[in-house]
N, C-alpha and C positions, 0 to 999 in steps of 0.2 A: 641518300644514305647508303645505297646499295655500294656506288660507286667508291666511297669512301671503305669500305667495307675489304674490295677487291685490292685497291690501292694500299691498305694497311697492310694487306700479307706481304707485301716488300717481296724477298727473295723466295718464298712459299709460291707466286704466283706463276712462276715459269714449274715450279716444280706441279702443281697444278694443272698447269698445261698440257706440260708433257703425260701429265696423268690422263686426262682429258681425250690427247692424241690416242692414244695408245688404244683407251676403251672406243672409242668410235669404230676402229676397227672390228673390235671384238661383239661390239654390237650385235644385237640379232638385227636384223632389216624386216620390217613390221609391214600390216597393208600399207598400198600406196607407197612402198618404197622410203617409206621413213622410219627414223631411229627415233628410239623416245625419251625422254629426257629420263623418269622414272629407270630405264635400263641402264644409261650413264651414269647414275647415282649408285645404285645398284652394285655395280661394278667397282666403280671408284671410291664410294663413300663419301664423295667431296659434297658437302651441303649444295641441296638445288641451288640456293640460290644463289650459290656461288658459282657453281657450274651454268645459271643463264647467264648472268656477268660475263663470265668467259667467252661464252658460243656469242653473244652480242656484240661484244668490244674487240673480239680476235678472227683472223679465217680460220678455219680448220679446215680439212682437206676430207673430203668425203670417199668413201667406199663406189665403185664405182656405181654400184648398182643402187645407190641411196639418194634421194632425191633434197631429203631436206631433215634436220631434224625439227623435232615439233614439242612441243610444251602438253604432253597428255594426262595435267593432273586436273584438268577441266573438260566440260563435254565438248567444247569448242578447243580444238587445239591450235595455237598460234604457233606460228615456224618461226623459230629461235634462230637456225642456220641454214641456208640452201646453196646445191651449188649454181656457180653462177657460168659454167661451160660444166662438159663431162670430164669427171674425174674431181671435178674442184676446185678450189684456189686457196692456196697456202701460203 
């Protein structure tokens, strides 16, 4: 359902993205070098779970000093996005 969800916003979704980009930056960088999903929402306002659809199905390009982000609305956080060399993959 999710996927259907992401796929409906049509042309919303890049603008989404770009939204998305932007906040990762702006991110705080938390323990362990991760960003939290709770702080991209935060920032962007874009519904969680729209914003994991995103970080799941898209690369985003990480901060350099950020390792991963993480799903922190549970006591277990699961990583949404990591990079996969330094700096990232876009």
């Amino acid at each position: 359902m999710e996927n259907n969800r992401v796929e409906s916003l049509g042309n919303n979704q890049e603008n989404f993205k770009k939204a998305l980009d932007s906040a990762i930056t702006k991110a705080p960088i938390r323990s362990g070098n991760r960003i939290y999903l709770t702080d991209l929402w935060i920032i962007t306002s874009i519904p969680e779970e729209i914003i994991v659809e995103l970080l799941t199905t898209n690369n985003f390009r990480l901060p350099e000093e950020a390792v991963a982000i993480v799903d922190d609305r549970r006591k277990h956080k699961r990583v949404l996005c990591e990079t996969s060399h330094q700096g990232g993959d876009k």
